[in-house]
C-alpha positions as CSV (number, residue, x, y, z in Angstrom):
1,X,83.8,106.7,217.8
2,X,81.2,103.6,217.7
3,X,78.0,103.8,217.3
4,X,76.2,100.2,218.4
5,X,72.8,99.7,216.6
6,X,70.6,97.4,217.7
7,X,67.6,95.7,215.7
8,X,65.9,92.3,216.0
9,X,65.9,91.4,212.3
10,X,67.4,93.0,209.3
11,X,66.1,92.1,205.8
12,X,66.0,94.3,202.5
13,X,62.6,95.0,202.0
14,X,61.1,95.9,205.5
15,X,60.5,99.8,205.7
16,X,62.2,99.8,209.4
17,X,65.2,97.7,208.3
18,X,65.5,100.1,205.5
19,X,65.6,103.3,207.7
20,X,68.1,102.1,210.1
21,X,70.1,100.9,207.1
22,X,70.0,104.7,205.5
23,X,70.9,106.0,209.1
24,X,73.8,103.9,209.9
25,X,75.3,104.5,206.1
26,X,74.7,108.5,207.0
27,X,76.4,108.2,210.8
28,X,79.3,106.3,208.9
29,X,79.7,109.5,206.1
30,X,79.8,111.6,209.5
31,X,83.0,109.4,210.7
32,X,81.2,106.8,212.8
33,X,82.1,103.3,212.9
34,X,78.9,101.1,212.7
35,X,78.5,97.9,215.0
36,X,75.2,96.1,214.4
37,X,73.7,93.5,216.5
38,X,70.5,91.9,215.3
39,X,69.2,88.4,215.4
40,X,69.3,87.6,211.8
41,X,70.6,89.5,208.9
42,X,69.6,88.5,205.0
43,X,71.8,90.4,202.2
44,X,74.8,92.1,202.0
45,X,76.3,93.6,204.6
46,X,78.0,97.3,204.0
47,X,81.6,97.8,204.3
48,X,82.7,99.3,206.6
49,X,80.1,97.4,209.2
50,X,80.9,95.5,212.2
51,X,78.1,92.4,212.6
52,X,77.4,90.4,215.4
53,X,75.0,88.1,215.0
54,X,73.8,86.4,217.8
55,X,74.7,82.8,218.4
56,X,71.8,80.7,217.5
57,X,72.8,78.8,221.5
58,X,72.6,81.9,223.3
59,X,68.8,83.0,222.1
60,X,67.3,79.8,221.9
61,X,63.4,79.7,222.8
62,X,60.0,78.6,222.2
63,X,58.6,82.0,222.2
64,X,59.4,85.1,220.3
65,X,59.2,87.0,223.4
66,X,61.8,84.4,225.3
67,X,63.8,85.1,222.3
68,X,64.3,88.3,222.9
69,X,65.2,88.9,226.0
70,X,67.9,86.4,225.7
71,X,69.2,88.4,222.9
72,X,69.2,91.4,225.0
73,X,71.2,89.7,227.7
74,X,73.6,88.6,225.0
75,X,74.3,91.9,223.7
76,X,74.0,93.9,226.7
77,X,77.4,91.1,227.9
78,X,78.9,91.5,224.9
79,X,78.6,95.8,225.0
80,X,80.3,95.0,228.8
81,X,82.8,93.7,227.4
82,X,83.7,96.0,224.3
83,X,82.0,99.9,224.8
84,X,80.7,102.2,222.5
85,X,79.9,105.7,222.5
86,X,76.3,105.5,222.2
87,X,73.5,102.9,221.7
88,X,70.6,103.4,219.4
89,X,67.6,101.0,219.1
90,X,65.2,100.3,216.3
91,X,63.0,97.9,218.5
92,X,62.3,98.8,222.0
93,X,64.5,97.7,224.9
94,X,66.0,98.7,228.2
95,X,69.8,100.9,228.0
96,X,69.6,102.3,225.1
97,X,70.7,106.2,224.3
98,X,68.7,106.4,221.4
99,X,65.7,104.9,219.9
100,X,64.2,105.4,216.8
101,X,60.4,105.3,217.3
102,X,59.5,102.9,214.0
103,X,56.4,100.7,216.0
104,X,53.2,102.4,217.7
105,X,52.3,102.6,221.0
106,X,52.1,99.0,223.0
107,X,50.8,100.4,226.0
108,X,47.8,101.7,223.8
109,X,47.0,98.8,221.8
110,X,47.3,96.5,224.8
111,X,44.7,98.8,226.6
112,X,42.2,98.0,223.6
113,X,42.6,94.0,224.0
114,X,40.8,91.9,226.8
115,X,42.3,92.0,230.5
116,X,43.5,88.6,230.2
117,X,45.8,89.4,227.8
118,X,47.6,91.4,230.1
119,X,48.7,88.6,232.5
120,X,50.7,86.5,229.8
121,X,54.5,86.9,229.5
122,X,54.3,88.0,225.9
123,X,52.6,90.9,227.3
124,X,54.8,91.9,230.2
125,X,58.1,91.4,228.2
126,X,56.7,94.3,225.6
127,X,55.8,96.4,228.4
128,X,58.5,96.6,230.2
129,X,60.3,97.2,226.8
130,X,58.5,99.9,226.1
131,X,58.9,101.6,229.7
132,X,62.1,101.3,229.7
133,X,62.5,103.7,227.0
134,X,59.6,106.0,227.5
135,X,59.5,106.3,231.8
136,X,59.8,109.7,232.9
137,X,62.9,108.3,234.0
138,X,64.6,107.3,231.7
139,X,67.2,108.8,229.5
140,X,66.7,107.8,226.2
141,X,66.4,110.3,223.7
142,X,63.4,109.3,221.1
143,X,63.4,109.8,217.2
144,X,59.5,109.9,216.0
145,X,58.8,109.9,212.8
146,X,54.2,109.8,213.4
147,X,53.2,112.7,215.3
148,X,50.0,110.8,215.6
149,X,52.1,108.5,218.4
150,X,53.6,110.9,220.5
151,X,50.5,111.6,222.5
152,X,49.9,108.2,223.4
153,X,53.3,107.4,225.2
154,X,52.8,110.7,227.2
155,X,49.6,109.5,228.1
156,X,50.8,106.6,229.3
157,X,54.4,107.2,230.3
158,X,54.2,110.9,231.1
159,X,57.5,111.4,228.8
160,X,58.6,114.7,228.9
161,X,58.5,117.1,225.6
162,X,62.7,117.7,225.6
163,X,63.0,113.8,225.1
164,X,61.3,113.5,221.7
165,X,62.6,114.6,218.2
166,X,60.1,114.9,214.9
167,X,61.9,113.7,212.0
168,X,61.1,114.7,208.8
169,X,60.2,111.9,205.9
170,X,62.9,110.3,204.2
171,X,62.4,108.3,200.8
172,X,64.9,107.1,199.1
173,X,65.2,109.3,195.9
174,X,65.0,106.3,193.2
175,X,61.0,106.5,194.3
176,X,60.9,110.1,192.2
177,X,59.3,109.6,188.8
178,X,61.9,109.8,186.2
179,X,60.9,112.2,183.3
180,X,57.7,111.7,181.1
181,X,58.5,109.8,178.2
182,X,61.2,107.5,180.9
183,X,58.2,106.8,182.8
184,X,55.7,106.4,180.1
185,X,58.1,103.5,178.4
186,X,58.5,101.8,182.1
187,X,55.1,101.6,182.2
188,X,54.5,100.1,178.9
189,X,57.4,97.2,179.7
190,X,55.9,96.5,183.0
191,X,52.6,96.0,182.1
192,X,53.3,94.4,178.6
193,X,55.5,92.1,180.8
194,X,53.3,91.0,183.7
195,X,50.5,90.5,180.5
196,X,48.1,94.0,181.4
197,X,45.7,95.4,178.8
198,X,45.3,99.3,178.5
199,X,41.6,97.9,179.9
200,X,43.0,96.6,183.5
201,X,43.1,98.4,186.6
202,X,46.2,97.5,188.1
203,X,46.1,98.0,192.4
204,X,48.6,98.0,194.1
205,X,49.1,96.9,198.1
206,X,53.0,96.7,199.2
207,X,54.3,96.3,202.6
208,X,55.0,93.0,204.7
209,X,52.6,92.4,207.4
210,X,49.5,91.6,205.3
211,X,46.9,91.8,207.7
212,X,48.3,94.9,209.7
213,X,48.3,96.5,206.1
214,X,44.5,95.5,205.6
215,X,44.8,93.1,202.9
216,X,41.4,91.3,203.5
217,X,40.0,94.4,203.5
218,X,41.3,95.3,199.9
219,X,39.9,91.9,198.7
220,X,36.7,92.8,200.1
221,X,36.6,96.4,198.2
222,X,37.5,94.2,194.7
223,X,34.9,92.1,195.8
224,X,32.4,94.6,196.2
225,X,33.3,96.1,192.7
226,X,30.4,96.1,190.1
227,X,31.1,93.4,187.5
228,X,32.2,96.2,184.8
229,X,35.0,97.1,186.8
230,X,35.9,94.1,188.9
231,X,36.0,92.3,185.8
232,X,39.0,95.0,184.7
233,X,41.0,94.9,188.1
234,X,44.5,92.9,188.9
235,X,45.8,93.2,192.6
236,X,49.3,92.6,193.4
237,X,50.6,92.2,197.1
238,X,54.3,92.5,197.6
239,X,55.6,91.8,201.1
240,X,57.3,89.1,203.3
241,X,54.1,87.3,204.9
242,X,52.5,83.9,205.0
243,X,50.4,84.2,201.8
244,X,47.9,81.3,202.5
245,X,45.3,83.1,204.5
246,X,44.8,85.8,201.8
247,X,45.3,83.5,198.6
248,X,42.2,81.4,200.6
249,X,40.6,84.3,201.4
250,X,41.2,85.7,197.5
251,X,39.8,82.1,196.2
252,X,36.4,82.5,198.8
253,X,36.2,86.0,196.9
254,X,36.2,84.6,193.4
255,X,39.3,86.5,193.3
256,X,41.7,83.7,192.6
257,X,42.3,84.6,188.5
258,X,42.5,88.5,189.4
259,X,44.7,88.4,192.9
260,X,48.9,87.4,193.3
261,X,51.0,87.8,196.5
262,X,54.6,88.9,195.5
263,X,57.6,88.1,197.6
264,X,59.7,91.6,198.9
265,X,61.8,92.7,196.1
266,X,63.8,95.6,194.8
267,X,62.1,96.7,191.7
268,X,59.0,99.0,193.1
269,X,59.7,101.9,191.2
270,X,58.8,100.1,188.0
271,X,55.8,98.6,190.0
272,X,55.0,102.2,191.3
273,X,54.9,103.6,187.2
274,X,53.1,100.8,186.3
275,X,50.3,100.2,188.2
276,X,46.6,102.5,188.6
277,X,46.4,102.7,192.3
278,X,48.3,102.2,195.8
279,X,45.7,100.8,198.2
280,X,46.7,100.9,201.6
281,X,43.4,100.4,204.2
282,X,46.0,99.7,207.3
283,X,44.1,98.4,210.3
284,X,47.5,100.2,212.2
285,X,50.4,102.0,210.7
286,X,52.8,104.4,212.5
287,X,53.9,105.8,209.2
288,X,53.3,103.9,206.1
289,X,56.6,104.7,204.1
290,X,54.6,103.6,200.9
291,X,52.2,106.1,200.7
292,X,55.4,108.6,200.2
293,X,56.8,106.4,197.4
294,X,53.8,106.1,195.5
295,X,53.4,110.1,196.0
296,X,56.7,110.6,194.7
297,X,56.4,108.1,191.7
298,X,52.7,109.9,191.2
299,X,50.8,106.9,191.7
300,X,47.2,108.1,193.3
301,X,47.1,106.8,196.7
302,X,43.6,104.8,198.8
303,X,44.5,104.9,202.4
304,X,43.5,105.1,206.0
305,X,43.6,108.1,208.5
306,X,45.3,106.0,211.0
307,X,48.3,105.8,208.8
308,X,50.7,108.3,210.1
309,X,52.2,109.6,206.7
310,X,48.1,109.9,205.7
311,X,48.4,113.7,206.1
312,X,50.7,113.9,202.8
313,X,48.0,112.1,200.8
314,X,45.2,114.6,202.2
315,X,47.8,117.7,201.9
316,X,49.1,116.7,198.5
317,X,45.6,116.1,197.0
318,X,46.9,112.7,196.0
319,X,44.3,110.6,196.4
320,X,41.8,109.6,199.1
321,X,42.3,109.2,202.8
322,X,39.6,107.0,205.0
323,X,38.3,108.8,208.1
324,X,38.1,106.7,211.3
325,X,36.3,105.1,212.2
326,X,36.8,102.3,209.0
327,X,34.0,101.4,207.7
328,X,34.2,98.6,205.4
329,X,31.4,100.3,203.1
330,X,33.8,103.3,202.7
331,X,36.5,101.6,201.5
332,X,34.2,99.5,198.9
333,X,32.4,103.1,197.7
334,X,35.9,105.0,197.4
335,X,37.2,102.1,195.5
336,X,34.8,101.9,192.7
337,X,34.6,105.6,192.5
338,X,38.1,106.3,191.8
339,X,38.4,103.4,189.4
340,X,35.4,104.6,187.6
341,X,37.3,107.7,187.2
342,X,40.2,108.5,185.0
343,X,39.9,112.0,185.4
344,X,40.4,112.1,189.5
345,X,43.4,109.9,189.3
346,X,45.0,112.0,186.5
347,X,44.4,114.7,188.6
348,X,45.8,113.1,191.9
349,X,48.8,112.1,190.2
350,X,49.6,115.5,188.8
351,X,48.9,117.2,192.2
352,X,51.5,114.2,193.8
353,X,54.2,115.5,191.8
354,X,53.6,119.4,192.3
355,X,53.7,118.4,195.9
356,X,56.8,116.3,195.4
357,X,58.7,118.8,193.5
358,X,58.7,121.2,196.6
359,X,58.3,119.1,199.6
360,X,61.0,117.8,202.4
361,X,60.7,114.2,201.6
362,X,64.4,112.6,201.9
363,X,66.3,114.2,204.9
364,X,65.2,111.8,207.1
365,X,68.7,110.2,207.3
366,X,70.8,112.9,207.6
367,X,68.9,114.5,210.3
368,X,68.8,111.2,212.7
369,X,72.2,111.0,212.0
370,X,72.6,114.7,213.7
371,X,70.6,114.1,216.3
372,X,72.1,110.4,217.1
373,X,76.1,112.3,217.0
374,X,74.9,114.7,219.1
375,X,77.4,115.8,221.6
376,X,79.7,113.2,220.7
């Protein structure tokens, strides 16, 4: 029995390259055998795994879009040619049994941009991605994982209810806090290591995609600071971006001595104990697997309602969560008040670990991999 999983890029620190790396490993502990075809793969590959990276010939193009579609055709010959017993997709495409729903609507954001935009190639290439999945139609059975999304493809695509599957959250269990006095000496090392006074406010922002994740709009809240406390804060950005904007963008701030960008890595837990405060003002975010690390680490959380895994913050009592509209002013006030106040972040943290010593936040894998086995 082989499972074929399909994904454009796979790299270590990406929160969707993550997930589909937890899934396959669980469909493998079920008896599957795991065939992955992506574009590009950086790190180790699992046992056990059967990778076909695509010839860098047979996808050659000027645009991204191109790109893909030649990929498709490449893999779509090669599954001709050697079968498997189901097909599941972490990025949208036609013929595929499964897809797990990691990116938001298209057909929504599209419907937000100028008309013109919908006669390029770029666009009609995503679109008919995206149909081909969600058409009443079609077959293909869809994992969500942000209720907020469902809505929008049915708007769109009228996809019927039987065809979705809610998953629950699934963080990796080296995000839980370790016990006090573990966590309390972590905390020391990190921040006697990246040179932190008990006087500095240490934010957080992690996820690649900077300006999806609202980076500028972080700098803008620092910026916004009074002097007593912007005087006290360090940011650090961790993610797989072009940095240059933002460092710019930091230095028009007066930022540059206060802001770093941080290349992916696999040491957030220490990152998590160390610092004062997740900020997370995403502009779009289907889920926002961070805001459930620093939840379970106890790290108070500054987010966005358009976030899908927002709710936890607001349930949990772990922080603050933006309405929408975003108003820049909101972010700027929220900031400064929750810096200026020890007290509501000890009191967010402690409520984030009562929440995360009860709550579903790990089954994630295990239940895809159910639901993708299915019948076989």
């Amino acid at each position: 029995m082989t499972l074929a999983f399909i994904l454009y890029k796979y790299f270590p620190f990406g929160g969707l390259q993550r997930d589909f790396l937890r899934i396959a490993l669980s469909c493998k502990e079920k008896g599957a055998d795991i065939r992955v075809y992506t574009l590009s793969w950086q790190g180790d590959v699992p046992a056990g795994f059967d990778l076909r990276v695509a010839p860098p010939l047979s996808v050659r193009a000027l645009a991204n879009h191109r790109r893909y579609e030649k990929f498709h055709a490449w893999v779509t010959a090669d599954l001709a040619h050697d079968p498997v017993a189901r097909v599941v997709g972490f990025n949208k495409m036609p013929g595929l049994d499964v897809y797990y729903a990691a990116d938001p609507c298209y057909a929504e954001k599209a419907a937000s941009r100028n008309p013109c935009y919908r006669l390029l190639p770029r666009y009609r290439h995503f679109a008919l991605s995206e149909r081909a999945v969600f058409a009443r139609e079609a077959r293909t059975r869809i994992l969500m994982i942000s209720a907020l999304q469902q809505p929008f493809f049915q708007r769109h695509y009228g996809t019927p209810d039987e065809r979705f599957h809610m998953l629950p959250a699934g963080i990796a269990p080296d995000r839980r806090r370790p016990a006090e006095a573990e966590a309390a000496a972590i905390r020391a090392d990190f921040r006697r290591e990246f040179g932190l006074s008990p006087e500095d406010l240490l934010l957080l922002q992690i996820g690649s995609g900077f300006k999806t994740k609202g980076l500028d709009r972080s700098l803008k809240a620092i910026a916004a600071l009074p002097s007593s406390l912007r005087d006290r804060v360090r940011l650090f950005a961790i993610g797989q971006d072009q940095p240059a904007p933002f460092l710019r963008l930091g230095k028009k701030l007066g930022l540059k001595e206060q802001f770093s960008i941080l290349a992916g890595r696999d040491d957030i837990p220490r990152f998590l104990l160390g610092a004062d405060l997740l900020i997370h003002p995403a502009y779009h975010e289907n889920t926002g697997t961070v805001l459930l690390e620093a939840l379970l680490a106890g790290l108070p959380v500054l987010t966005t309602a358009v976030c899908g895994y927002a709710h936890y913050i607001a349930e949990a009592k772990a922080g603050r969560v933006l309405p929408e509209p975003f108003l820049q002013a909101d972010l700027n006030d929220a900031l400064a008040e929750l810096l200026a106040d020890p007290d509501e972040r000890h009191r967010a943290t402690t409520c984030a670990l009562n929440y995360a010593a009860t709550a579903d936040l790990h089954s994630l894998p295990q239940i895809a991999a159910e639901l993708i086995l299915e019948g076989l």
